[in-house]
SEMAR-911534 format. One record per atom (N, C-alpha, C, O, CB): x, y, z; residue in one letter. Coordinates in steps of 0.001 Angstrom, whole numbers, plus 500000, padded with zeros to 6 digits. Glycine has a CB too. Layout:
// residues N
XYZA;...
This chain:
// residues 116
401184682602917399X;402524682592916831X;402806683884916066X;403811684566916268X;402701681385915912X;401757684206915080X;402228685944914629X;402294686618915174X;402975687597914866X;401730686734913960X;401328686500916872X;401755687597917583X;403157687915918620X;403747688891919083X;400708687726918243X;403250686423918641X;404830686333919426X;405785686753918515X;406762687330918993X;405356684780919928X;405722686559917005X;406886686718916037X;406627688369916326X;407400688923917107X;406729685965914188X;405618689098915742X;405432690526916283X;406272691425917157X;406908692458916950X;404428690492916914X;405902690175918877X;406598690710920075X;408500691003919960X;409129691979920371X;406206689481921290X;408920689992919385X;410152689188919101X;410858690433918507X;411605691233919070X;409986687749918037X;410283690375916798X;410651691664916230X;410911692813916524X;412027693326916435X;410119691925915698X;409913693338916904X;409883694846918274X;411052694986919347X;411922695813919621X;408402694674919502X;410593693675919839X;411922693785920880X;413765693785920613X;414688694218921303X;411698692524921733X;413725693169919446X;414889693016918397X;415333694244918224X;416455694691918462X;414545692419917022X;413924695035917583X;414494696093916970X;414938697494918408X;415522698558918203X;413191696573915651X;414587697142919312X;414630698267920138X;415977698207920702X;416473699192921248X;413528698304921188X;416839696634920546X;418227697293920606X;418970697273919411X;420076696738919479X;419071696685921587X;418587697762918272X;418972698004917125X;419202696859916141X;419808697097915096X;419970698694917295X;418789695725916393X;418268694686915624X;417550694187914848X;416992693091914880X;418113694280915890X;417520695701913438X;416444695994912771X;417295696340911498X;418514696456911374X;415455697103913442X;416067696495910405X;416525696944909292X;416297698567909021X;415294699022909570X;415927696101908313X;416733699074908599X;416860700803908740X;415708701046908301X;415049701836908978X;418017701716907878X;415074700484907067X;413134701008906675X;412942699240906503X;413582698197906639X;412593702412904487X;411416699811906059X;411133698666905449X;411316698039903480X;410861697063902883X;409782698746905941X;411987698927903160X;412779697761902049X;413548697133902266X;413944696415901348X;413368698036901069X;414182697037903552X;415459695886904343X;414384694549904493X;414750693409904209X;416250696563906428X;413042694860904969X;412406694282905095X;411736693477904099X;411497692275904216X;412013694807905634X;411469694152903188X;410700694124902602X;411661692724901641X;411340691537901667X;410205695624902146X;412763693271900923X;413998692392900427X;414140691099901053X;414277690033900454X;415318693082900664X;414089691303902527X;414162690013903215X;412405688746903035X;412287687521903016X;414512690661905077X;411639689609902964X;410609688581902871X;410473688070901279X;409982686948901161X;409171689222903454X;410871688799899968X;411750688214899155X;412286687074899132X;411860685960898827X;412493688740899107X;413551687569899587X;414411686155899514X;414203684919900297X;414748683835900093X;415710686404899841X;413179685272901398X;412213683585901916X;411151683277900776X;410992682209900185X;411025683755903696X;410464684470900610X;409995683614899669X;410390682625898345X;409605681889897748X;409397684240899382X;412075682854898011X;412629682040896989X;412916681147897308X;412818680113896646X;413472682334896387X;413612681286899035X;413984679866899223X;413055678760899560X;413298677571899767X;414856679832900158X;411723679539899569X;410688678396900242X;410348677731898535X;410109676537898355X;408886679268901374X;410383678613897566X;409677678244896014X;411155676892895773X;410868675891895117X;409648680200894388X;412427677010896278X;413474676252896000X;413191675179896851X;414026674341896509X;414770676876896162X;412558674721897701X;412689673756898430X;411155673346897857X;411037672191897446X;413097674038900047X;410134674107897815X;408894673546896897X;409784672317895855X;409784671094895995X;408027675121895759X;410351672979895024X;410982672243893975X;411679670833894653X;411565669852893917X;412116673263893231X;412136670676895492X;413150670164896302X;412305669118896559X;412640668003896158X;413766670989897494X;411127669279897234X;409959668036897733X;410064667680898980X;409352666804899471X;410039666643897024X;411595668771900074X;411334667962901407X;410311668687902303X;410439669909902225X;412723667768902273X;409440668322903041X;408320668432903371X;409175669586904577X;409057670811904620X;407365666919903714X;409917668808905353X;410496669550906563X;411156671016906114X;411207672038906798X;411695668563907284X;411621670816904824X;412369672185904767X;411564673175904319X;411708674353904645X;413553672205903901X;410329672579903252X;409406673244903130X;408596674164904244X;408384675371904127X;408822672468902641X;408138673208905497X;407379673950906769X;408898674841907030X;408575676017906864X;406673672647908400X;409743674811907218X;411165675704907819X;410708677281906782X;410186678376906995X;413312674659907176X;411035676857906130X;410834677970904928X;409603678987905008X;409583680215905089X;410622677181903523X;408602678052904956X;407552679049904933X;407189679470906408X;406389680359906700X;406290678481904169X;407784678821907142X;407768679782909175X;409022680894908710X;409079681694909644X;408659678245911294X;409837681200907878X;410952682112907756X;409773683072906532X;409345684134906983X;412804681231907097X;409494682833905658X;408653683356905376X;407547684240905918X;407099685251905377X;408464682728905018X;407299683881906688X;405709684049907488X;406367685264908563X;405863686301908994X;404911682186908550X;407599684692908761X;408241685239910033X;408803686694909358X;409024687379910357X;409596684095910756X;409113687435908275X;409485687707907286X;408615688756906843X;408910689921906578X;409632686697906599X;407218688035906788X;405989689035906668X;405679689816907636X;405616691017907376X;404841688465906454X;405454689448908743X;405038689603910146X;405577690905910148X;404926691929910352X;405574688547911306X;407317690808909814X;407727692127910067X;407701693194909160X;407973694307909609X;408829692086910425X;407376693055907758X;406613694394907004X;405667694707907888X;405792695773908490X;405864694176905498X;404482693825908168X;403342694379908963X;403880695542909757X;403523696718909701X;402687693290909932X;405238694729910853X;405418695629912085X;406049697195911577X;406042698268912180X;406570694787913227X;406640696797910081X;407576698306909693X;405868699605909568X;405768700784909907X;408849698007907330X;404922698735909000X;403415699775908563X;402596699846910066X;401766700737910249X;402072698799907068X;402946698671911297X;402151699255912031X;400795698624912204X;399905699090912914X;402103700427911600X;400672696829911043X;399543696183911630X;400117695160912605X;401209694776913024X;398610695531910549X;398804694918912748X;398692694045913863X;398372693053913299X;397294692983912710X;397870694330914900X;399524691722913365X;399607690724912247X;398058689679912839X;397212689332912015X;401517689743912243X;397977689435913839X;396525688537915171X;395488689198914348X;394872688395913647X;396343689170917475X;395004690809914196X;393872691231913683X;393888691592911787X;392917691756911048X;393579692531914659X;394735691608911596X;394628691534910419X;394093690335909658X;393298690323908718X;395647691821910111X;394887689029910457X;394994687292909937X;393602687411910055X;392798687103909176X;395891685827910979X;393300687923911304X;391452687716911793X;390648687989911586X;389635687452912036X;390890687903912572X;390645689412910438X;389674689701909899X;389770689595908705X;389002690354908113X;389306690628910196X;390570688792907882X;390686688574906648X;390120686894906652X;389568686441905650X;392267688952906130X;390291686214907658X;389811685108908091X;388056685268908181X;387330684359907777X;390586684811909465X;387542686468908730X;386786686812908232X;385477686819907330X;384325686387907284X;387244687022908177X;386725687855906404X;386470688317905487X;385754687128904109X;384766687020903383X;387718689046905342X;387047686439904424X;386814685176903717X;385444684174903544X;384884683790902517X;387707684458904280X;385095683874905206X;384174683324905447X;383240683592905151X;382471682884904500X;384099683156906188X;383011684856905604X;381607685717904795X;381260685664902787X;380197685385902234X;382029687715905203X;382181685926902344X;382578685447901034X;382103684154900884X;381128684034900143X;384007685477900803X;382606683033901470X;382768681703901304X;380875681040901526X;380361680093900931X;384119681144902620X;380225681976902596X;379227681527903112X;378236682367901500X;377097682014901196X;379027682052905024X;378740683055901011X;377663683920899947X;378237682875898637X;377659683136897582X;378050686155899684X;378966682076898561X;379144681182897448X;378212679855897965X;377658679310897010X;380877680841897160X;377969679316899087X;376937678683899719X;375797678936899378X;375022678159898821X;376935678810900836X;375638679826899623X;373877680144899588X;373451680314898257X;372364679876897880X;373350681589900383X;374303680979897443X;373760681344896124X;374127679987895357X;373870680053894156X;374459682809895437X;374656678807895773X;374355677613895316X;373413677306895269X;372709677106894279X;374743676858895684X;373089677150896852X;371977676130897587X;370673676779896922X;369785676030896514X;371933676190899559X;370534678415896791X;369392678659895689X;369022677919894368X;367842677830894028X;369607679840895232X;370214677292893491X;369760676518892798X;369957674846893238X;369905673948892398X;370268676945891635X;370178674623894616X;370054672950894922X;371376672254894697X;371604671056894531X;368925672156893879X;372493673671894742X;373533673043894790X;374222673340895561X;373906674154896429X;374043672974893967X;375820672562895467X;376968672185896831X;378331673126895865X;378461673225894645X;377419669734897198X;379018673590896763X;380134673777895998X;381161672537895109X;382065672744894300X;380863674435896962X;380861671825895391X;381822670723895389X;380604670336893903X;381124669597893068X;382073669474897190X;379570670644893677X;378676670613892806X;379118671567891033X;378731671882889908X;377414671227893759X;379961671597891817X;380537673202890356X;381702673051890283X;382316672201890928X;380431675163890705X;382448674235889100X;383440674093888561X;384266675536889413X;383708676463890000X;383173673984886892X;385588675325889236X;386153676394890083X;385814677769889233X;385350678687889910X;387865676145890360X;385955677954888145X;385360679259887460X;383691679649888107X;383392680745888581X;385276678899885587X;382867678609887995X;381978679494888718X;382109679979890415X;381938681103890885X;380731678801888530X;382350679135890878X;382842679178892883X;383687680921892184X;383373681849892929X;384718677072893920X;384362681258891299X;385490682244891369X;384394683185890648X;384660684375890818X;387175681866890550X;382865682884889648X;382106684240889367X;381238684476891003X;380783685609891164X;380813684015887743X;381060683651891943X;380409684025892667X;381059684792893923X;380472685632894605X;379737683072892832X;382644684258894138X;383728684725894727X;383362686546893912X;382751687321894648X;385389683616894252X;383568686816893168X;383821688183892741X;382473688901893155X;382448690006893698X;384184688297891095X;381060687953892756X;380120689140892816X;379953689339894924X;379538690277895606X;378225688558891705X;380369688303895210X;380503687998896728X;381194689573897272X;380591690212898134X;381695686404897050X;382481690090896682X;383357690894896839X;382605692182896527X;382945693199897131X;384525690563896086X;381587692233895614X;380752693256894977X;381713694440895293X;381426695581894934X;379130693401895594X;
């Protein structure tokens, strides 16, 4: 789906269906993000998912104004994460513990030294 929103964008913009830079852009992923924080407030579930696909959809295209590639970016931050996530594991399991064994401040000192 980010990469079709990607395709979409591009193609938009090549018959001039674009914003002149990316602070057009940039403004626009803004103002999804308010309306998604207004419908947070709101509680409807449906307008919520609407919002944050306009959102998302929103981001996609800063990426496209800099030139990432929204598929490899998601993917190596997906990653990124894991690797992180797996070094808060282990340096549990050294003392015989589970994450779910701790408090979020520590999961967040081991998150940082994880990041070293």
């Amino acid at each position: 789906a980010l990469l079709r929103a990607y395709k979409l964008q591009k193609r938009a913009a090549r018959v001039g269906f674009d914003w002149p830079d990316i602070d057009g852009a940039k403004a626009k992923f803004a103002e999804e993000m308010d309306e998604l924080a207004e419908e947070v407030q709101r509680g409807d579930l449906a307008r919520i998912e609407e919002e944050f696909g306009d959102a998302l959809f929103a981001l996609v295209n800063i990426g496209r104004f800099l030139n990432v590639d929204p598929e490899k970016a998601l993917r190596e931050t997906n990653e990124k994460f894991v690797r992180r996530f797996e070094f808060i594991e282990a340096e549990l399991a050294k003392d015989g513990k589970k994450p779910e064994d701790v408090n979020l401040d520590e999961m967040e000192a081991l998150w940082v030294k994880a990041k070293g």
